[in-house]
MARZADO-504695 format. One record per atom (N, C-alpha, C): residue number from 0; x, y, z; atom name; residue in one letter. Coordinates in steps of 0.1 Angstrom, whole numbers, always signed. Layout:
N
nr:x:y:z:atom:rest
NUM:X:Y:Z:CA:A
...
# end
This chain:
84
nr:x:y:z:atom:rest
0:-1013:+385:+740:N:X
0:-1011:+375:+730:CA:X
0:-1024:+366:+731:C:X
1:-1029:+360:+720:N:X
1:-1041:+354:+722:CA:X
1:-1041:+342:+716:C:X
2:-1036:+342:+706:N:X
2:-1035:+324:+699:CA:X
2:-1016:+328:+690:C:X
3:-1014:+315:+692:N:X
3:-1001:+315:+687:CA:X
3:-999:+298:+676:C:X
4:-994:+304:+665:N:X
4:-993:+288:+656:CA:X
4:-978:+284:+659:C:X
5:-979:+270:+666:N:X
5:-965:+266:+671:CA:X
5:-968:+253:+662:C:X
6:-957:+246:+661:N:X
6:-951:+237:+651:CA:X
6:-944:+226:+663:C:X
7:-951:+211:+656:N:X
7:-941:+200:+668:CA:X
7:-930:+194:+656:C:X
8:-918:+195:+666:N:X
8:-910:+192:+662:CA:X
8:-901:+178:+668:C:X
9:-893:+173:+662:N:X
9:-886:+159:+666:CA:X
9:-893:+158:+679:C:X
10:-895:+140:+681:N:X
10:-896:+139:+695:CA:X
10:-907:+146:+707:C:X
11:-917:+154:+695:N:X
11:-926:+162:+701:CA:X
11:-924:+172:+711:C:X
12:-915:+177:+708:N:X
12:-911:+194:+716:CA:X
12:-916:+204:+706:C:X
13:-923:+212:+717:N:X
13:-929:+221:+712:CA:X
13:-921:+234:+720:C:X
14:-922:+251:+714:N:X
14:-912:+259:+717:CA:X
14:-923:+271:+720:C:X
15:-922:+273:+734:N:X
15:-930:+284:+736:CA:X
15:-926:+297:+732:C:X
16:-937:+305:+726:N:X
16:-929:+321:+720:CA:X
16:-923:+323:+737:C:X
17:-912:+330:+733:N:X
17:-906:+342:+742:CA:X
17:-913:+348:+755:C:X
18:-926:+360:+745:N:X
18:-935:+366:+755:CA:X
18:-945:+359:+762:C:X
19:-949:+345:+761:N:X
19:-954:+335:+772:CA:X
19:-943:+332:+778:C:X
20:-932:+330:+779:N:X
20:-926:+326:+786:CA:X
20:-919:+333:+797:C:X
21:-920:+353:+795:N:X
21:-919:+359:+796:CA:X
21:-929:+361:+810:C:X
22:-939:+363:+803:N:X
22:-958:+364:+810:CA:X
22:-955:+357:+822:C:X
23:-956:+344:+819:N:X
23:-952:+333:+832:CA:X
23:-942:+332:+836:C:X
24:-933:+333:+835:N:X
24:-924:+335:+841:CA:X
24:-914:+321:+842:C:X
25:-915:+316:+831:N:X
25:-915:+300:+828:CA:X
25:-900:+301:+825:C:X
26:-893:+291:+830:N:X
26:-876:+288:+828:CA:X
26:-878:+274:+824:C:X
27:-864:+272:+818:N:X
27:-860:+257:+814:CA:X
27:-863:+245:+830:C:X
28:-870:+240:+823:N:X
28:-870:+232:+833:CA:X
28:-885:+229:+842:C:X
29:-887:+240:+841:N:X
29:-908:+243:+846:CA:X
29:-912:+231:+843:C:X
30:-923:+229:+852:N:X
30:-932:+218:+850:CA:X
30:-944:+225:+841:C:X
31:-949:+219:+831:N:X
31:-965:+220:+825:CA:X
31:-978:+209:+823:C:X
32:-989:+217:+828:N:X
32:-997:+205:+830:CA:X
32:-1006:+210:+815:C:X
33:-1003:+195:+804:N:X
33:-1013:+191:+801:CA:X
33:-1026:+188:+804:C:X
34:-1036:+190:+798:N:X
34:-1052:+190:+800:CA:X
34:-1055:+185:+785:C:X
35:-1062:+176:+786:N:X
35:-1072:+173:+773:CA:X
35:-1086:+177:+774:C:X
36:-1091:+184:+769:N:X
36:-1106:+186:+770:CA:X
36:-1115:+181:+756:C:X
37:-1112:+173:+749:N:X
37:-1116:+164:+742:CA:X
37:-1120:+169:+729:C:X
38:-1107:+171:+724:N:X
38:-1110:+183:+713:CA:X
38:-1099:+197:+716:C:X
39:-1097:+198:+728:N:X
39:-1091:+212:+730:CA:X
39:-1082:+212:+737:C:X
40:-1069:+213:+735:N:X
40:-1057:+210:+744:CA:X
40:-1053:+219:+751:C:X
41:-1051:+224:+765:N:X
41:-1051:+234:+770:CA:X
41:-1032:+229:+780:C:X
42:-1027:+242:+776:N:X
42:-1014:+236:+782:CA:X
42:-1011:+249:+794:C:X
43:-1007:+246:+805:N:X
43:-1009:+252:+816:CA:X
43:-992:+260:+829:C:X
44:-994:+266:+826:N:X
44:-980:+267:+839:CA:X
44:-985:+259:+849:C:X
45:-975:+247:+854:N:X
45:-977:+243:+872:CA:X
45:-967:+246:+880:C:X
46:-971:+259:+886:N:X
46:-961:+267:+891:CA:X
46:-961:+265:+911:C:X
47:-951:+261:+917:N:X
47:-944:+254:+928:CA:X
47:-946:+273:+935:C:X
48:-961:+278:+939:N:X
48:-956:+292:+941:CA:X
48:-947:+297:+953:C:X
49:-947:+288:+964:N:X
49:-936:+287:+977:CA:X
49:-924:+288:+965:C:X
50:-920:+279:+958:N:X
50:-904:+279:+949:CA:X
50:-903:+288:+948:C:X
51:-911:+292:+937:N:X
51:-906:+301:+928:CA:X
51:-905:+317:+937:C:X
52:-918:+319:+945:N:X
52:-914:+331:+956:CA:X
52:-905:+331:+965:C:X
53:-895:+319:+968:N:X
53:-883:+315:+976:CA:X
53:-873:+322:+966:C:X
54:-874:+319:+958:N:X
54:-864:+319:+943:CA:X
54:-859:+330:+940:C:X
55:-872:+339:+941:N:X
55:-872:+353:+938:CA:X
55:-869:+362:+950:C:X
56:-874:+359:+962:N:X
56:-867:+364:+969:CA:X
56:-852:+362:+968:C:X
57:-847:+352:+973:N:X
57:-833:+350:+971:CA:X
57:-825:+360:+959:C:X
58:-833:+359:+947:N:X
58:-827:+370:+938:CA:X
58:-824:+380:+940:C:X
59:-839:+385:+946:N:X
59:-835:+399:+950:CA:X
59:-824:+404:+961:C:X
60:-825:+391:+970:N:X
60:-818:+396:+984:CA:X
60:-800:+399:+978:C:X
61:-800:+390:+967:N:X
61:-786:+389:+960:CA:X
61:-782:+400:+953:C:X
62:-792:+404:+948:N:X
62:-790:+417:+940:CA:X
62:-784:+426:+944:C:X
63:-795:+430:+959:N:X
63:-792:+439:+968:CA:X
63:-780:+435:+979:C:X
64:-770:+424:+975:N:X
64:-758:+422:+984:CA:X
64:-764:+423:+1000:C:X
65:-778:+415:+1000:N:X
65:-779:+408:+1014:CA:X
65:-781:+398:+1015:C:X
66:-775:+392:+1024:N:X
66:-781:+374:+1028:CA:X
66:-792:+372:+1035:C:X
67:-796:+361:+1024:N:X
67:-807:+357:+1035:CA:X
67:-809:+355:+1047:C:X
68:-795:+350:+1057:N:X
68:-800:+356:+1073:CA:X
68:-802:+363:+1076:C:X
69:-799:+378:+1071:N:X
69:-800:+392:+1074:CA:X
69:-816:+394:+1072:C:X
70:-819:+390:+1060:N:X
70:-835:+389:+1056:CA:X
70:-848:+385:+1065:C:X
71:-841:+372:+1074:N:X
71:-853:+361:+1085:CA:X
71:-846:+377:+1095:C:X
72:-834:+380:+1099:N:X
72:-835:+383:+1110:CA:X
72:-841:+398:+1109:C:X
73:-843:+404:+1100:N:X
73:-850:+415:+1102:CA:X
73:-861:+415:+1102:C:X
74:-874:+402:+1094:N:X
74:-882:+400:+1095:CA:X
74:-885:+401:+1111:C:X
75:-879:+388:+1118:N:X
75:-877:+389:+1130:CA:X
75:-878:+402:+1139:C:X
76:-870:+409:+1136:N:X
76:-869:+423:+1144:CA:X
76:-880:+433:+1143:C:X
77:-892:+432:+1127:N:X
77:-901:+437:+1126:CA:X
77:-912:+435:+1133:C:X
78:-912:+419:+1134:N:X
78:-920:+413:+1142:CA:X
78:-924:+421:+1156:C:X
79:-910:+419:+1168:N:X
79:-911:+424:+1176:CA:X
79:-915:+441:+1178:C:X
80:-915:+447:+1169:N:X
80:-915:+460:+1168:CA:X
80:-932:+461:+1166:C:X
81:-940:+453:+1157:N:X
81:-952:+456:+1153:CA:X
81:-963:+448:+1164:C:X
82:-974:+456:+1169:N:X
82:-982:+454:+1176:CA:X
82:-990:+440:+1167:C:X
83:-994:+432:+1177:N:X
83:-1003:+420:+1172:CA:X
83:-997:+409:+1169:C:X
# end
């Protein structure tokens, strides 16, 4: 996707297409950093990447019907097993 014509509406909310939101991975709620470049508004994911990679782990571990203690403690167990 390379330029997109978005429209402000009430209150100045603007509605990201779908497939950006998609791309980034963007949910209700995300933070976005504004930038003015004086003439050119550049709007930005500000993405928490510890969060969001907590987040997604967690998802996945859910998916797969394991808990996250089972997750640290195998990490754990790999630990001991791998040289260094």
């Amino acid at each position: 996707m390379k330029s997109k014509i978005l429209q402000i509406r009430g209150r100045g909310t603007v509605t990201l297409p779908a497939r950006a939101r998609e791309r980034y991975r963007l949910q209700d709620g995300d933070p976005l950093t504004f930038i003015d470049l004086d003439g050119v508004m550049l709007l930005a994911p500000r993405v928490g990447v510890v969060a969001k990679l907590s987040a997604e782990i967690e998802r996945i571990a859910r998916e797969a019907g394991v808990a996250t203690d089972g997750l640290v403690e195998g990490v754990r167990q790999e630990r001991r097993r791998s040289p260094g």
